[in-house]
N, C-alpha and C positions, 0 to 999 in steps of 0.2 A: 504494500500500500504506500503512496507518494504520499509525504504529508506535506499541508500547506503553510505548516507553524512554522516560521523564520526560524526559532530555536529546533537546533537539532541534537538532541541527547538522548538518553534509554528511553524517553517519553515512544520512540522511532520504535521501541519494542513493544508495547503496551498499548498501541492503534490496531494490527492486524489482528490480535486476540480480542479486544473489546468489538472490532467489527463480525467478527466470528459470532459473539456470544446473543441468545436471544432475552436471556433475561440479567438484568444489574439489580443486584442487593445493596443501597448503600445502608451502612452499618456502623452506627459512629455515635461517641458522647457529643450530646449538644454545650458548645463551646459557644458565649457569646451570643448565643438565639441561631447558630450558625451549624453547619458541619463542623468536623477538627481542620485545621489547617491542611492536612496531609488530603484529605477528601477534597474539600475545597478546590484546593490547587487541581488535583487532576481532573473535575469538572472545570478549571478557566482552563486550562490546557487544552483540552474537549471542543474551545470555543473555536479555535480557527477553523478544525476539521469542521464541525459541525455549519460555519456561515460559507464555508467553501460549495458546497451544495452537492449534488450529485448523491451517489451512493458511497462517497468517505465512511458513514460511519454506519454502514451497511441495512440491512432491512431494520423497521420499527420494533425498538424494543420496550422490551416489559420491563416494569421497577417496580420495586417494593423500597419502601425506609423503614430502617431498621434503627430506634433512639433511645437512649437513657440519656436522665440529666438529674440533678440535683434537685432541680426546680420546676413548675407544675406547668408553666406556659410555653405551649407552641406553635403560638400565633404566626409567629414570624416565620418558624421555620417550614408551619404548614404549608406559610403563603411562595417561601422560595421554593421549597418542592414542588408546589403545582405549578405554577409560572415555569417550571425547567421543564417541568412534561409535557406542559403547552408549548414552547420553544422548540423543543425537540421533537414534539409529535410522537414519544413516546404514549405507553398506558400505564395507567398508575393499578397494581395488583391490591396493592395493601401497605398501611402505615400501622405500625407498630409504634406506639410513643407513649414512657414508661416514666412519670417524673419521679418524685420523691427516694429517688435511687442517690447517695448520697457516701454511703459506707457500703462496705464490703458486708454482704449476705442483706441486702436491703429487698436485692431483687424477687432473694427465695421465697416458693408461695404465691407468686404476684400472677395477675389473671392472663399478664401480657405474655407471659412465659407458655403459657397456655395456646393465646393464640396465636403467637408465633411460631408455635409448633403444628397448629393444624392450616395455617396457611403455604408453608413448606410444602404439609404433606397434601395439599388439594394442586399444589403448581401440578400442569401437565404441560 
């Protein structure tokens, strides 16, 4: 795959397998109302290939968000998730978003652990 992004580094690795794949999991503590940095980044990265047009970043894919955070609001984050699938023209599967996750064993028990597992197990 040609990439359009002026920067050229192992990102050049990480285009042909994302265009390959039919579904993305992002899976990340919310930082900031945000993804983590490390997420982030590879969705701006995303952006040349993606406004390049064509089939760069291959047939329309599925996503799921996958969140923990400290704290109970995910206004913001909801709003950037949807707005990227709209951009993208992906489909949104399912949001997993888990707050008052805080300390270590906060999550055990929690219903989202639950549904996170029967959404898994329904992808076909």
């Amino acid at each position: 795959m040609h990439s359009p992004c002026v920067i050229k580094d192992d990102m050049d690795l990480i285009y042909p397998v994302f265009q390959a794949v039919d579904i993305i999991v992002m899976a990340s503590p919310m930082y900031y109302w945000n993804f983590s940095g490390q997420l982030r980044t590879t969705f701006d990265r995303l952006f040349a290939v993606a406004e390049a047009g064509g089939d760069l970043l291959g047939a329309t894919k599925e996503s799921i968000l996958i969140m923990a955070a400290a704290g109970e609001d995910f206004t913001e984050i909801d709003f950037y998730y949807n707005r990227l699938m709209q951009q993208l023209g992906w489909m949104d599967l399912g949001k997993i978003l888990a707050g008052g996750v805080n300390n270590l064993g906060d999550i055990k028990g929690r219903i989202e652990l639950e549904k996170a597992y029967l959404l898994g197990k329904n992808i076909v």
